[in-house]
C-alpha positions in Angstrom: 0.0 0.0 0.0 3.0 2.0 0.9 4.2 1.7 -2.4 1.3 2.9 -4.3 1.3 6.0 -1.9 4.8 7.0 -2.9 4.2 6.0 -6.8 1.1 8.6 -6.4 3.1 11.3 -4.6 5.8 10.9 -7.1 3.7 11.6 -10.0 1.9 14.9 -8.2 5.5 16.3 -7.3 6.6 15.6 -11.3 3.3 16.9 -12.2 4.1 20.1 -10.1 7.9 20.1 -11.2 6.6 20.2 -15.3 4.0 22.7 -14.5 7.4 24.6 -13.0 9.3 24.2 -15.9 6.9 24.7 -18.6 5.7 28.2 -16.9 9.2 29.4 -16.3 10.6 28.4 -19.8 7.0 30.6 -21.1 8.0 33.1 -19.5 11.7 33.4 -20.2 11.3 33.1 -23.7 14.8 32.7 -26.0 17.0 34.2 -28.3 17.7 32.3 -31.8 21.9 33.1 -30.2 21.2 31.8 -26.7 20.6 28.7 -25.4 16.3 28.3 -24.4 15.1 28.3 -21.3 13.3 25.3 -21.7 16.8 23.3 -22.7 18.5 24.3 -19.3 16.0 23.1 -17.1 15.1 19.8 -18.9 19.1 19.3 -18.8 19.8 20.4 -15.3 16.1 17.9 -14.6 18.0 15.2 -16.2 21.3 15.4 -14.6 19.7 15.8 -11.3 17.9 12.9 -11.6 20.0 10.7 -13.1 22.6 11.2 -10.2 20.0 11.2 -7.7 18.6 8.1 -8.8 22.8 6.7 -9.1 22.7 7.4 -4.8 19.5 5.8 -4.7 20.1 2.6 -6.3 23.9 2.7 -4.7 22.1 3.6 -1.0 19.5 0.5 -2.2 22.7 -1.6 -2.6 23.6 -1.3 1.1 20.0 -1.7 2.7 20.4 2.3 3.7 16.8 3.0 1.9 14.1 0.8 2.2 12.6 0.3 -1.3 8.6 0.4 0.1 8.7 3.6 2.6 10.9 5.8 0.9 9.2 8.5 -1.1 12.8 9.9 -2.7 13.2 6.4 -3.9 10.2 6.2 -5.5 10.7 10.0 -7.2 13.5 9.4 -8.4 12.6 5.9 -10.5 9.3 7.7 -11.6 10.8 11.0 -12.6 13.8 9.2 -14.7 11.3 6.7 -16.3 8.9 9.7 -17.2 12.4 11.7 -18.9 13.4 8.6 -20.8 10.1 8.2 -22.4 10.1 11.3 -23.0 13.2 11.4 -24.6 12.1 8.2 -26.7 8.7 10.0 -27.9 10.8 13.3 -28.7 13.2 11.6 -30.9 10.4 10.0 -32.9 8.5 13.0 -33.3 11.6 14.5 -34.4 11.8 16.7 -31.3 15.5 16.1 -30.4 18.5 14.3 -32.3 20.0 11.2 -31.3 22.4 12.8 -28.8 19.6 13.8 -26.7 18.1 10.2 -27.5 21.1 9.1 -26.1 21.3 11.8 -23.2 17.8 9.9 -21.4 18.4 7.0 -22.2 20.6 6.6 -19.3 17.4 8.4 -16.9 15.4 5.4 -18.5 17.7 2.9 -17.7 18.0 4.3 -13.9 14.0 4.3 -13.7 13.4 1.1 -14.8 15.9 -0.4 -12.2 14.3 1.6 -9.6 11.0 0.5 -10.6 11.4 -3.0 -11.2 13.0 -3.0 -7.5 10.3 -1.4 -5.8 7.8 -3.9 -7.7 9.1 -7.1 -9.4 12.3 -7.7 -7.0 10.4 -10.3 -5.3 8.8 -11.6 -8.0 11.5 -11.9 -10.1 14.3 -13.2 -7.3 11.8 -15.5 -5.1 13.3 -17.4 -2.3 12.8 -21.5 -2.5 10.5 -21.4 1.3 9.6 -24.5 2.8 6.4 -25.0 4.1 
C-alpha cells in the first residue's frame, strides 16, 4: 500500500515540477543566439535525476533506503522513467536528435531499475521457502 502512496506522490511532485518548468521556460522566452530556457531546465532535470537516482540505487545496494517507505526512492525511478520516455517520444516525433536520445536513455535505464526493484524484485528473485 506504501508503495502505491509514494508512486502517487511521485507523479503529483513531477506533475508540479513540469508545470514549474513549462511556466518558467514561457516566460523566459529565448533568443535564436542563446541557449532556451526550456533546454536548461530539462538538462539540469535530467542530470539531477540521473545522479539522484545513481545514490538511490547505490544507497538501495547497502539496505540504507528501504525500497517500500521511501518517497525519494520512489521519485526518483518515476521521474527518470517519465524523462526517458520522453526522450524516446521526442526523438520520434523529431523533437531532439539522437544525442539527446542518447542523453535519457541513461534516466530510463536508472528508472526502470528503480521501478522493477520497488515492484518485481520479489517476483523476479523468489526465495525457495519451505512449508
Amino acid at each position: 500500500m506504501q508503495k502505491l502512496k509514494n508512486l502517487a506522490y511521485s507523479l503529483i511532485i513531477l506533475a508540479i515540477w513540469t508545470s514549474f518548468v513549462l511556466l518558467v521556460s514561457k516566460r523566459g522566452g529565448s533568443d535564436p543566439g542563446n541557449i532556451s530556457v526550456f533546454y536548461f531546465w530539462a538538462r539540469l532535470t535530467s542530470i539531477i535525476a540521473c545522479f539522484g537516482a545513481l545514490l538511490f540505487i547505490g544507497l538501495r545496494i547497502f539496505k540504507v533506503v528501504d525500497k517500500n517507505r521511501n518517497l525519494a526512492y520512489s521519485f526518483f525511478g518515476v521521474a527518470n522513467t517519465a524523462l526517458g520516455i520522453y526522450g524516446i517520444t521526442a526523438y520520434l516525433s523529431q523533437k531532439i536528435n539522437i544525442v539527446g536520445l542518447h542523453d535519457l536513455l541513461l534516466n530510463l535505464l536508472a528508472g526502470v531499475i528503480i521501478l522493477i526493484d520497488i515492484f518485481l524484485f520479489e517476483t523476479i528473485f523468489k526465495k525457495n521457502r519451505l512449508q
